[in-house]
LOVEXVEX-237328 format. One record per residue (C-alpha): residue in three letters; x, y, z. Coordinates in nm, 4 decimals, m for minus. Example, Ala and Ser with C-alpha at 12.3 -4.5 7.8 and 13.67 -1.06 7.14 Angstrom:
2
> residuo/xx/yy/zz
> ALA/1.2300/m0.4500/0.7800
> SER/1.3670/m0.1060/0.7140
//
This chain:
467
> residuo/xx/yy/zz
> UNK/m2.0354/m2.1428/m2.8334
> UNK/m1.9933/m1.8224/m2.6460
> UNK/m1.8520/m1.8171/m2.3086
> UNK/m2.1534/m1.7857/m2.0490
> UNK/m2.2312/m1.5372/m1.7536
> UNK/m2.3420/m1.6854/m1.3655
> UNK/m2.7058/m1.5954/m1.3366
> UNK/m2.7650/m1.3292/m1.1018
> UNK/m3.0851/m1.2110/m1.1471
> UNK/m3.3316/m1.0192/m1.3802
> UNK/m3.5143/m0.6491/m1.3077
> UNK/m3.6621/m0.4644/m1.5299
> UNK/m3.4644/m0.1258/m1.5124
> UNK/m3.5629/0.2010/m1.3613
> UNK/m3.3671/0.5018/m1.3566
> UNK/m3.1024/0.4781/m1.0554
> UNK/m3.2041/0.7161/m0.7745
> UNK/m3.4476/0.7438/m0.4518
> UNK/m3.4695/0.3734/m0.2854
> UNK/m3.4935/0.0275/m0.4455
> UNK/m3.5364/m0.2960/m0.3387
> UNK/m3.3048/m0.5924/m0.5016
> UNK/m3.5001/m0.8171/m0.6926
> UNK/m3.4485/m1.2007/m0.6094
> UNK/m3.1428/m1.2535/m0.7291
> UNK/m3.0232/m1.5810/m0.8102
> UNK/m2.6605/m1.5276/m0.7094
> UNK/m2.7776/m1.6217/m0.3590
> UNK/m2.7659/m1.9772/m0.3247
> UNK/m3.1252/m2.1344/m0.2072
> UNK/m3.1777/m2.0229/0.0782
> UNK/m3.0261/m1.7223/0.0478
> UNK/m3.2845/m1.5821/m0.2231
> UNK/m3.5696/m1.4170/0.0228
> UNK/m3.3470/m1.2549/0.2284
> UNK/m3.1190/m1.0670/m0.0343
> UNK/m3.4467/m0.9354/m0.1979
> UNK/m3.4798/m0.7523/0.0859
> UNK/m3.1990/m0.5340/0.0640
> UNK/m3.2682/m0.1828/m0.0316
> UNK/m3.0609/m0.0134/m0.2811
> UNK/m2.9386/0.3117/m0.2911
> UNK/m2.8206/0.6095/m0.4809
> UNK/m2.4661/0.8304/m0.3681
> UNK/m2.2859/0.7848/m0.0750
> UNK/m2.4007/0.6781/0.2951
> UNK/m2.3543/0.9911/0.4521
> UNK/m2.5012/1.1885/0.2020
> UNK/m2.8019/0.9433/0.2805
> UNK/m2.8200/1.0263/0.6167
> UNK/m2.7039/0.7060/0.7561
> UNK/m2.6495/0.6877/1.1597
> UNK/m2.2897/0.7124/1.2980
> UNK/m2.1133/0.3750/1.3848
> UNK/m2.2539/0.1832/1.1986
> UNK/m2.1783/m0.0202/0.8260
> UNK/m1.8686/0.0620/0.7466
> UNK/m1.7892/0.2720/1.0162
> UNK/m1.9083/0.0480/1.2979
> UNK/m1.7167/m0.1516/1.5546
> UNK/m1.6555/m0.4871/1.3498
> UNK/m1.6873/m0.6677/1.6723
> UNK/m2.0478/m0.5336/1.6689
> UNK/m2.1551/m0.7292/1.3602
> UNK/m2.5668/m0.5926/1.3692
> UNK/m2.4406/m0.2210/1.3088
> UNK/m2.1689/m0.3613/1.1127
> UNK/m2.4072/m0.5208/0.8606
> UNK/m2.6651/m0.2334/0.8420
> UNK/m2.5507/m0.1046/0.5123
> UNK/m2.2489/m0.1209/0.2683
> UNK/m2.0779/0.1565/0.0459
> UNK/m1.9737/0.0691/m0.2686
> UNK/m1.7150/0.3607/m0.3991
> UNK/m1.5498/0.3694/m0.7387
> UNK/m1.2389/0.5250/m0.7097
> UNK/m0.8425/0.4574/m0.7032
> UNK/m0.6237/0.3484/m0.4192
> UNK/m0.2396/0.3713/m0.4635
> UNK/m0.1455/0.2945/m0.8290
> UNK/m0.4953/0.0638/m0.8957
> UNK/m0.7430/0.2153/m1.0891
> UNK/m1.0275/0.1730/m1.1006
> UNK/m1.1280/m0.0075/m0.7827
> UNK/m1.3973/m0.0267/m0.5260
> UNK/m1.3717/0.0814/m0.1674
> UNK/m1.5741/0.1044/0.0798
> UNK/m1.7354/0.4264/0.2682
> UNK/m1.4517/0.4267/0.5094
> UNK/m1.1978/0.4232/0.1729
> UNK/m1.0739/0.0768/0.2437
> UNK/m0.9776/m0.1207/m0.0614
> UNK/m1.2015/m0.4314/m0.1301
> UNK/m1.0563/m0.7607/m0.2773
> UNK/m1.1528/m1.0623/m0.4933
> UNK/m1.0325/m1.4128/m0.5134
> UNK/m0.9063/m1.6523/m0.7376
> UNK/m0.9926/m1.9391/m0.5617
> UNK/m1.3679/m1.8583/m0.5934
> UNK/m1.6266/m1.9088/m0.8158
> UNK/m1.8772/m1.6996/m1.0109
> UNK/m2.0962/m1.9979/m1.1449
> UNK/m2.2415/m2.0112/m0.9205
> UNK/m2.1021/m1.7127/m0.7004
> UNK/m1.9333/m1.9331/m0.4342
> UNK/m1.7153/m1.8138/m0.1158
> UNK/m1.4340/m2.0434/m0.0853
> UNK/m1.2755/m1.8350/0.2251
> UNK/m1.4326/m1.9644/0.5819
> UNK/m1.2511/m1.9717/0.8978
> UNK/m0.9250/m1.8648/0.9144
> UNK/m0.8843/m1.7411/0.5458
> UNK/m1.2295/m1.5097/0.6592
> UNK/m1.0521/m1.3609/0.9259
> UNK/m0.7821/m1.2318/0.7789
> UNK/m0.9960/m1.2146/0.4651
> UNK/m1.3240/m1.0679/0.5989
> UNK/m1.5916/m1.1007/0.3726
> UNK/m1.8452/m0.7429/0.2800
> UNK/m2.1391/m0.8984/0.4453
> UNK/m2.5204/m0.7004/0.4773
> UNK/m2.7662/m0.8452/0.6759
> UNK/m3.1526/m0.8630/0.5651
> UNK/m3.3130/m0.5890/0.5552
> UNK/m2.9780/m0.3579/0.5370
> UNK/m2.8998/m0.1193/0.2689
> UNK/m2.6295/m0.0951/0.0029
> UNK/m2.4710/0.2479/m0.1109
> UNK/m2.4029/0.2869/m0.4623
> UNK/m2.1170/0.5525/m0.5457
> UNK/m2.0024/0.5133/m0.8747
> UNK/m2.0913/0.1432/m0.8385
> UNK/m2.3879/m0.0101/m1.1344
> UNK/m2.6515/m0.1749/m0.8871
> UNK/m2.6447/m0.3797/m1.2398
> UNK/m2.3213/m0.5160/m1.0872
> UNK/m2.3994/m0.6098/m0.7486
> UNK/m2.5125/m0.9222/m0.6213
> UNK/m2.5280/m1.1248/m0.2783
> UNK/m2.4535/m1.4998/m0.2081
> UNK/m2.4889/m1.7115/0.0980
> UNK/m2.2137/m1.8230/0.3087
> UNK/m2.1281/m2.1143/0.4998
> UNK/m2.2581/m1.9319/0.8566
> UNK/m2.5423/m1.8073/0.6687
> UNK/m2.4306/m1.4481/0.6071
> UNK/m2.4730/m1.2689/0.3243
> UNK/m2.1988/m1.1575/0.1356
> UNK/m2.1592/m0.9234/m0.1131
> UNK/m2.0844/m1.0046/m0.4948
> UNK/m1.9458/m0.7487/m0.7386
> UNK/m1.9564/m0.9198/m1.0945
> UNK/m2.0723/m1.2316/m0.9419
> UNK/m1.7495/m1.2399/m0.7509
> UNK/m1.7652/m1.1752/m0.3615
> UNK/m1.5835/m0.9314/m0.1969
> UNK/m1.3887/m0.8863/0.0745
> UNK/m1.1371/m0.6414/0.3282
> UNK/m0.7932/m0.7311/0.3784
> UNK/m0.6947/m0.7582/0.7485
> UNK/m0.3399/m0.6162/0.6802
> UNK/m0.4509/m0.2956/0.5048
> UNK/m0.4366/m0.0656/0.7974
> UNK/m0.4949/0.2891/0.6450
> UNK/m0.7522/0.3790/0.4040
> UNK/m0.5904/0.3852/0.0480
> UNK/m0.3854/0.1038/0.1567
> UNK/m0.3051/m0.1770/m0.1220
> UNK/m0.0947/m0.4299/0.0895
> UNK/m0.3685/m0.7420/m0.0504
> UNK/m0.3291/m0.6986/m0.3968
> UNK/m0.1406/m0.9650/m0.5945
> UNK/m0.0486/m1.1928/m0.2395
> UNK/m0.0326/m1.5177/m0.3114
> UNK/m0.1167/m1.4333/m0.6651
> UNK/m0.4643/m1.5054/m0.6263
> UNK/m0.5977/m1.1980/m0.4248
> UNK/m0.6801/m0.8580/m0.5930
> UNK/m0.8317/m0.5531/m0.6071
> UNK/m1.1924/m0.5590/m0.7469
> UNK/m1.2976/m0.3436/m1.0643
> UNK/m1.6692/m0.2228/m1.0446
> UNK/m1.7911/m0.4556/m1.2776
> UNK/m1.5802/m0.7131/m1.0934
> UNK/m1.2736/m0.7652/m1.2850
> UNK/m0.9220/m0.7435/m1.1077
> UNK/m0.7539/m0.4180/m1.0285
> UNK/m0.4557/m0.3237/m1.2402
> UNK/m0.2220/m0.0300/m1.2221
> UNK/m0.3408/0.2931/m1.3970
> UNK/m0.1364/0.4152/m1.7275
> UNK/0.0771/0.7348/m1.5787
> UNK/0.3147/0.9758/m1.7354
> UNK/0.3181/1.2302/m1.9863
> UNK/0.1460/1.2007/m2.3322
> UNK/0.4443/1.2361/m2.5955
> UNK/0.1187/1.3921/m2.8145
> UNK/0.0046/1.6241/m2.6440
> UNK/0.2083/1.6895/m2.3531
> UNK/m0.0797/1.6103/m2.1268
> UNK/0.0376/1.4222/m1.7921
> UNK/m0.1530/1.1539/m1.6441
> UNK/m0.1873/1.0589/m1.2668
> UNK/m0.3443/0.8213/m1.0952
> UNK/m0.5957/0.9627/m0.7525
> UNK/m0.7308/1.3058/m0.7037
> UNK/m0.5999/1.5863/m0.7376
> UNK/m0.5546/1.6666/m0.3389
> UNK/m0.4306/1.2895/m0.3179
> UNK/m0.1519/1.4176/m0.5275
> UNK/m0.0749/1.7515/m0.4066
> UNK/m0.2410/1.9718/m0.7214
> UNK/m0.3113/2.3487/m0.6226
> UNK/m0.6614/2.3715/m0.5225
> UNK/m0.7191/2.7083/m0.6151
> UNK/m0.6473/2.6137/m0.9522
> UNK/m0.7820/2.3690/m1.2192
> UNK/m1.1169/2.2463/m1.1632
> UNK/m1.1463/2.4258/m0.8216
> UNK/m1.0227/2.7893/m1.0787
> UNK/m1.3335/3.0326/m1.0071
> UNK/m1.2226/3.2144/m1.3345
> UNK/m1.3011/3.1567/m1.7033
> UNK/m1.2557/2.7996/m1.8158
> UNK/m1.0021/2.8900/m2.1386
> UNK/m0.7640/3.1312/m1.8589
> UNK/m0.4148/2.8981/m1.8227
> UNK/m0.5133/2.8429/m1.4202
> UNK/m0.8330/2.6266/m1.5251
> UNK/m0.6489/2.3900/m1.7166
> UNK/m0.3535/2.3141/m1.4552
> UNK/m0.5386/2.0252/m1.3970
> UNK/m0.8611/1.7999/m1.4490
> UNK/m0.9817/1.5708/m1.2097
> UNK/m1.2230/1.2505/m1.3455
> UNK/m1.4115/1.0793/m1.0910
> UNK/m1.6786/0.8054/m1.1436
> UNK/m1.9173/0.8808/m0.9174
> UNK/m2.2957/0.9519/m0.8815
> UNK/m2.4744/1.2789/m0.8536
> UNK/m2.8892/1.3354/m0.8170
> UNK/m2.9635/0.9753/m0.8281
> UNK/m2.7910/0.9258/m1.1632
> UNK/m2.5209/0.6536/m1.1069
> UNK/m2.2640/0.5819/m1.2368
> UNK/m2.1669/0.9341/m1.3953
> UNK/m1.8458/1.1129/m1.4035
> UNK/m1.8092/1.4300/m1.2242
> UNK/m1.4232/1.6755/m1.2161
> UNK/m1.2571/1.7293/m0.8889
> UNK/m1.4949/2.0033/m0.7692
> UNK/m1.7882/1.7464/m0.8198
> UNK/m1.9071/1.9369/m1.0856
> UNK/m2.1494/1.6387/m1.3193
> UNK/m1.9611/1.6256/m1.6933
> UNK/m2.1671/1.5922/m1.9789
> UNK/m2.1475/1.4843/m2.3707
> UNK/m2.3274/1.6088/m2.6995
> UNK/m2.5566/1.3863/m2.9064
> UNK/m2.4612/1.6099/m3.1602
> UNK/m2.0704/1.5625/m3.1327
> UNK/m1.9294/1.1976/m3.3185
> UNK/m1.6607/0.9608/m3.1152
> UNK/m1.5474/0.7907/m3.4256
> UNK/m1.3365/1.0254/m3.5351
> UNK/m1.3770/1.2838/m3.1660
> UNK/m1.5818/1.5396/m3.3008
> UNK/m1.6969/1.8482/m3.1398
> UNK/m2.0211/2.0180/m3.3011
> UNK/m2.0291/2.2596/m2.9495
> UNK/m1.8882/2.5496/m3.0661
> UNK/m1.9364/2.9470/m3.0367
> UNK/m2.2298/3.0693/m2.7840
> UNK/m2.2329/2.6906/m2.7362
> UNK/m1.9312/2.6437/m2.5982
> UNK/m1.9773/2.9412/m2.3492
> UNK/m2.3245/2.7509/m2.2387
> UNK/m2.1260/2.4009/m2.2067
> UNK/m1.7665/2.5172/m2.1463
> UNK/m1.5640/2.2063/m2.2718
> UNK/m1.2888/2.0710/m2.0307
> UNK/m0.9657/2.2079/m2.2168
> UNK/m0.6225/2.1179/m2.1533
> UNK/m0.2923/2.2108/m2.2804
> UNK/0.0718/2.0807/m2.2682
> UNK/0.1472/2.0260/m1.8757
> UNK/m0.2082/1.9703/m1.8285
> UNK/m0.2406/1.7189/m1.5304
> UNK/m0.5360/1.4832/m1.5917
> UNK/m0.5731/1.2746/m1.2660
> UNK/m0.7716/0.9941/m1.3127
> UNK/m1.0151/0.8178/m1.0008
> UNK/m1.2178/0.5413/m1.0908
> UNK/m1.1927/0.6160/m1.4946
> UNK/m1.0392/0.4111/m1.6613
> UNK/m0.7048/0.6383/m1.8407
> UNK/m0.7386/0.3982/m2.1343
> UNK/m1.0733/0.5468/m2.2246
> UNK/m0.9369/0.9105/m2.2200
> UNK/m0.8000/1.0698/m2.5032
> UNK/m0.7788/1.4876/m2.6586
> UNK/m0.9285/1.5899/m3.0008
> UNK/m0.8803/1.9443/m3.1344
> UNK/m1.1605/2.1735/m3.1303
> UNK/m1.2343/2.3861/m3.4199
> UNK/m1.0836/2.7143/m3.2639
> UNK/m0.7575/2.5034/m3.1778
> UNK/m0.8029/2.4692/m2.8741
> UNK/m0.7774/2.0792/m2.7014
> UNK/m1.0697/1.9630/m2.5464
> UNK/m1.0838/1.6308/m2.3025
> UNK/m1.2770/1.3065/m2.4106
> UNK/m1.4072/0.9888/m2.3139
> UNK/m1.3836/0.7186/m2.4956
> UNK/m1.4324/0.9218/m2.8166
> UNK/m1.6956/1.1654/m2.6361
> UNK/m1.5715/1.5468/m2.6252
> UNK/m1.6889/1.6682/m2.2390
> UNK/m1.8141/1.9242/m2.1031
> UNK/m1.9743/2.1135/m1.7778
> UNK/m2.2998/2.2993/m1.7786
> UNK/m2.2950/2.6824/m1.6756
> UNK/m2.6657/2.6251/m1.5422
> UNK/m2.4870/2.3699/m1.2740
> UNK/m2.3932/2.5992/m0.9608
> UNK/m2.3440/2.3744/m0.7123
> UNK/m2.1012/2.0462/m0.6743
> UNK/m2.3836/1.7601/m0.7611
> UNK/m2.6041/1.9586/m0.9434
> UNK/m2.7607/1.8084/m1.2832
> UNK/m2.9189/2.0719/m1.4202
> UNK/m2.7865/2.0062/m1.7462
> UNK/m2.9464/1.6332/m1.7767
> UNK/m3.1556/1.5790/m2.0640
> UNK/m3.1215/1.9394/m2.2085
> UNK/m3.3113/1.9535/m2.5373
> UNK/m3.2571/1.5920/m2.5711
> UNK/m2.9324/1.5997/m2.6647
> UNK/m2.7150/1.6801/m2.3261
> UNK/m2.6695/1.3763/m2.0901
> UNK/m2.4243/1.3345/m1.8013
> UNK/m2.1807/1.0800/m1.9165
> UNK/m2.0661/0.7521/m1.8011
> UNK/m1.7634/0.5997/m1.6829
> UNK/m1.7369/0.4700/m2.0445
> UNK/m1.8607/0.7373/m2.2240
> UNK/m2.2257/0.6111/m2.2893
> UNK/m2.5429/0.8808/m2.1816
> UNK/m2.7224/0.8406/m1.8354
> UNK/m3.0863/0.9153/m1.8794
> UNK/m3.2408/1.1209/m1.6492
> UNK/m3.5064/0.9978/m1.3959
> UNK/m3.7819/0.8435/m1.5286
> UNK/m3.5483/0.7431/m1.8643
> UNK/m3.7525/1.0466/m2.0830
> UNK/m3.5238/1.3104/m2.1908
> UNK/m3.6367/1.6730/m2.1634
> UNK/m3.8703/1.7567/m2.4448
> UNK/m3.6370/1.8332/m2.8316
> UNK/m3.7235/1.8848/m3.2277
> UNK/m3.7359/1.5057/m3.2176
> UNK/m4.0453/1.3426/m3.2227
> UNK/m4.0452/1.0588/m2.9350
> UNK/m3.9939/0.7248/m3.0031
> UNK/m4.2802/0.4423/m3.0201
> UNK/m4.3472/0.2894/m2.6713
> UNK/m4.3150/m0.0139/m2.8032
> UNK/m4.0094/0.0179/m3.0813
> UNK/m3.6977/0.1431/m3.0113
> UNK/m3.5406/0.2691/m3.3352
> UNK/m3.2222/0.0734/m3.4304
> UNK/m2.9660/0.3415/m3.3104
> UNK/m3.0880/0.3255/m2.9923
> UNK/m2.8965/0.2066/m2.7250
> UNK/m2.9859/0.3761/m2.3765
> UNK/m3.3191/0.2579/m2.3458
> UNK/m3.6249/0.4009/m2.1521
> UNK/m3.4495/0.2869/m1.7462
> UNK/m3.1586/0.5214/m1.7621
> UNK/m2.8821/0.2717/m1.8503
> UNK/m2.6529/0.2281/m2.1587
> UNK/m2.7077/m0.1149/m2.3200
> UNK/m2.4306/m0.3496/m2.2820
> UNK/m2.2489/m0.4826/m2.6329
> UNK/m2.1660/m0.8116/m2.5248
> UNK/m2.3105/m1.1711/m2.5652
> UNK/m2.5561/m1.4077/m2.4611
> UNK/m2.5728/m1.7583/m2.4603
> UNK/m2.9276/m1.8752/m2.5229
> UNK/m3.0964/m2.1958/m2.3549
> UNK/m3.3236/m2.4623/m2.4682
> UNK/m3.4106/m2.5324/m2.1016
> UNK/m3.4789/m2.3530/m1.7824
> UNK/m3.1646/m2.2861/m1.5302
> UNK/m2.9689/m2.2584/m1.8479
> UNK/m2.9946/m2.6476/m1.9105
> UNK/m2.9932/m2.8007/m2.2774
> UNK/m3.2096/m3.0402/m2.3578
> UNK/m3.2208/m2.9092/m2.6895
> UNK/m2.8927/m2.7587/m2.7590
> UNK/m2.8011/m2.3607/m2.7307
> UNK/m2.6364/m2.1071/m2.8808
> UNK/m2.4807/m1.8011/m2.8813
> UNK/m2.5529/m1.4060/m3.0017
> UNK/m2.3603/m1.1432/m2.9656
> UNK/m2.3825/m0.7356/m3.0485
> UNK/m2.3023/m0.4765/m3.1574
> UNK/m2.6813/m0.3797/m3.2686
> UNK/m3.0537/m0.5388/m3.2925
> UNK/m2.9441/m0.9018/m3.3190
> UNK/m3.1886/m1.1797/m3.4408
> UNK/m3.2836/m1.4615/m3.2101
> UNK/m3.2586/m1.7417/m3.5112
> UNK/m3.4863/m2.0304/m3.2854
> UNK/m3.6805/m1.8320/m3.0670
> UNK/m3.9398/m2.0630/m2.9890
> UNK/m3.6629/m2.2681/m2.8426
> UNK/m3.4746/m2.0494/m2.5591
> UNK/m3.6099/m2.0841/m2.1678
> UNK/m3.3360/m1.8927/m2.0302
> UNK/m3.0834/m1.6778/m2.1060
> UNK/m2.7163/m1.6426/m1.9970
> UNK/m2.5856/m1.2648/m2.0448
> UNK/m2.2167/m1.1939/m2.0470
> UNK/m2.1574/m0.7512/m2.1061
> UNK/m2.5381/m0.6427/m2.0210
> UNK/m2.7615/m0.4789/m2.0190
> UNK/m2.9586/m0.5543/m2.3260
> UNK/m3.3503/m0.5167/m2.4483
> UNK/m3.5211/m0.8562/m2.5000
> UNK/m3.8076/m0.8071/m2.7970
> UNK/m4.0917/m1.0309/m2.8940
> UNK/m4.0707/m0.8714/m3.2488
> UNK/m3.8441/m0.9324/m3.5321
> UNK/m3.5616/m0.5995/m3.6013
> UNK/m3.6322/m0.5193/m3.2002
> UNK/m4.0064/m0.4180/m3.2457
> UNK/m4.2808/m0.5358/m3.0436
> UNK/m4.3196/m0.5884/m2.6452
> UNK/m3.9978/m0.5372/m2.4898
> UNK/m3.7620/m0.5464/m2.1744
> UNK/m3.4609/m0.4815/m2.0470
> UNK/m3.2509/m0.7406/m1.8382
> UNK/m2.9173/m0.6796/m1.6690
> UNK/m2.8184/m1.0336/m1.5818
> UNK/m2.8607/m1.3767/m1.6845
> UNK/m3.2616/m1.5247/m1.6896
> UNK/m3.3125/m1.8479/m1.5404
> UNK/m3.6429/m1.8803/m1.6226
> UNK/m3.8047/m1.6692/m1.8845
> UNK/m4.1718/m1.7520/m1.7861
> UNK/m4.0916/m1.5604/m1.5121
> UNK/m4.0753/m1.2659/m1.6940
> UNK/m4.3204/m1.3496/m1.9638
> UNK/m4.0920/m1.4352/m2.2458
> UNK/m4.0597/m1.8251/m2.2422
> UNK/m3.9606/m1.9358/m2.5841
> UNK/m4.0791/m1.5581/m2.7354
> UNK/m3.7937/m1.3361/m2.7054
> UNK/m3.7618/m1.2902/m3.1327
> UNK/m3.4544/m1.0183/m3.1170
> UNK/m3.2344/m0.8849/m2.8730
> UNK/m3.0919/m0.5482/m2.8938
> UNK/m2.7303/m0.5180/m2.7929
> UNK/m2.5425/m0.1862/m2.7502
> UNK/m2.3645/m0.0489/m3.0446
> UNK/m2.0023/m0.0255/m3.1001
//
């Protein structure tokens, strides 16, 4: 059997952007349930929201009401880890070993919480989301009846010792504290040095953080091919126009990718007066690529067809938009249906609404998704991981489980059977219809009760993410 996933909740997705309320998420204990649903959700940072001075993250802690008006959730680097989450003051946050995420349970009270203080919101506050998947993000209830924050089901905390934003002094002590990952995994160091392939140079932080000339690279006002653009490149994960979590160069400039181009081998179909509309990012030996919040794992370099080296993402060529003027601009989103701002992992972020702008293509069925698809109508990439499915509500068994996993439109093989659901690597697209036809819906975390979402012992397929 598949290993399963802590519930923490179901939604049915909308684009990221504007406002949104948190579901009732099961990650807070009972209780706890009413009053995370009231925290409001939202898109980019919390100044660029407008949010008063002294207060969340920038407040007094001793002041714990204007502490616990709102959180910031930044993807990012700090030191050597990457990628991490800080907060809007660029303070590392931590996880620990020593709790749980099934269910998401804070094992650090008294002493251990103050030089461990938890990321707590109070009812009613808001939560940032910078590079962050609100996907991700979850709340439990503590032992004094605060909220806490959760990043993959695992809270979060500051470390009392870190004095200076940036500062890693928490990670790895007592080998049970660490860094957190946006999805909520533990911080690692980033690979660094110089690509025996293709010369390129990797670093770890922005480009400022490590001294590049900012009058060259991705701050160069001149043609993208002269020698000063490609100094460096700078990939942050980020958020820009309400699309979140995208990946934007060190002038906050949003990167896109190409239906049209292949990631299996890196292909780039952009070429010609293409490639002067969506300049590619282009290195060359001695390029520095500093990496902030993406992963350098997922980055490699395919050759273009003039020769030229262009950047990619996880098998995705990238590349900016000359229609995008300004840093945050996504003017290039949904372009003839084909052009999407890319993710941290190289997938497509729809634009608002999920409907890309109008191509050759004829739309898909409301109710069938065609079996390539795997961004569906919400805005986010589907997930290719695995579910464990339930005979029984709350994930009991009463009648056995079992397990599914992607890539693809998977078939349910007892569907009159599962009650709940327990996702591991979402989101995916729950269908009522065998091959993932039929009434649908997305889900981004593990289902308790399916009734509640009107797909007790009905949910015939499942569509997964492809490879």
């Amino acid at each position: 059997m598949l290993a399963a996933l802590v519930a923490t909740g179901v939604a049915a997705l909308t684009a990221c952007g504007g406002g949104s309320t948190a579901g009732t998420p099961s990650a807070a204990p009972a209780g706890g349930a009413d009053s995370a649903s009231s925290i409001n959700f939202l898109t980019g940072t919390a100044q660029q929201n407008g949010a008063p001075q002294n207060t969340g993250d920038f407040a007094d802690p001793a002041d714990t009401d204007a502490a616990e008006q709102w959180v910031e959730l930044d993807a990012g680097s700090a030191g050597d880890l990457n990628p991490v989450v800080l907060n809007g003051k660029g303070f590392l946050l931590y996880r620990f070993d020593k709790d749980s995420p099934k269910p998401p349970t804070s094992n650090c009270n008294g002493d251990c919480a103050k030089k461990w203080p938890p990321v707590t919101v109070k009812p009613g506050g808001k939560v940032f989301l910078n590079g962050v998947d609100q996907k991700d993000v979850g709340f439990l209830k503590r032992q004094d009846g605060s909220l806490q924050v959760t990043i993959g089901n695992w809270a979060v905390y500051r470390f009392s010792g870190d004095a200076q934003p940036g500062d890693t002094k928490g990670q790895g002590v007592q080998g049970t504290w660490f860094g957190v990952t946006p999805e909520g995994g533990k911080a690692q160091a980033s690979t660094e040095g110089t690509d025996p392939t293709t010369g390129v140079q990797y670093k770890t932080g922005t480009a400022k953080e490590n001294g590049a000339d900012l009058t060259q690279g991705d701050d160069y006002k001149g043609p993208r091919t002269d020698d000063a653009a490609m100094k460096w490149i700078q990939l942050t994960r980020g958020s820009a126009g309400g699309l979140n979590p995208i990946v934007h160069d060190g002038a906050g400039m949003t990167i896109y990718r190409f239906d049209n181009d292949k990631p299996k081998p890196p292909t780039s179909n952009c070429n010609g007066d293409c490639a002067v509309k969506w300049p590619p990012l282009l290195v060359k030996p001695g390029t520095r690529i500093f990496v902030n919040g993406v992963p350098a794992a997922k980055i490699g370099i395919v050759t273009r067809a003039d020769g030229s080296r262009q950047v990619t993402l996880n098998g995705w060529p990238l590349y900016r938009f000359s229609g995008d003027k300004n840093p945050g601009d996504i003017n290039g989103e949904g372009v003839g249906g084909t052009w999407f701002a890319v993710s941290p992992t190289g997938g497509k972020v729809l634009p608002k609404g999920g409907t890309p702008a109008p191509s050759s293509t004829p739309p898909a069925s409301s109710t069938t998704t065609p079996p390539s698809s795997t961004t569906p109508p919400g805005g986010v990439t589907l997930g290719n991981g695995s579910a464990i499915l339930d005979s029984g509500v709350n994930f009991a068994e009463p009648k056995g489980s079992f397990g599914v996993a992607g890539p693809g439109c998977v078939a349910n093989p007892q569907p009159s059977l599962v009650s709940s659901i327990q996702l591991s690597g979402g989101p995916v697209k729950l269908w009522k219809g065998p091959n993932c036809t039929g009434q649908s819906m997305v889900i981004t975390a593990s289902v308790p009760d399916l009734s509640k979402i009107g797909f007790d012992k009905q949910v015939t397929s499942i569509r997964f993410g492809d490879k």
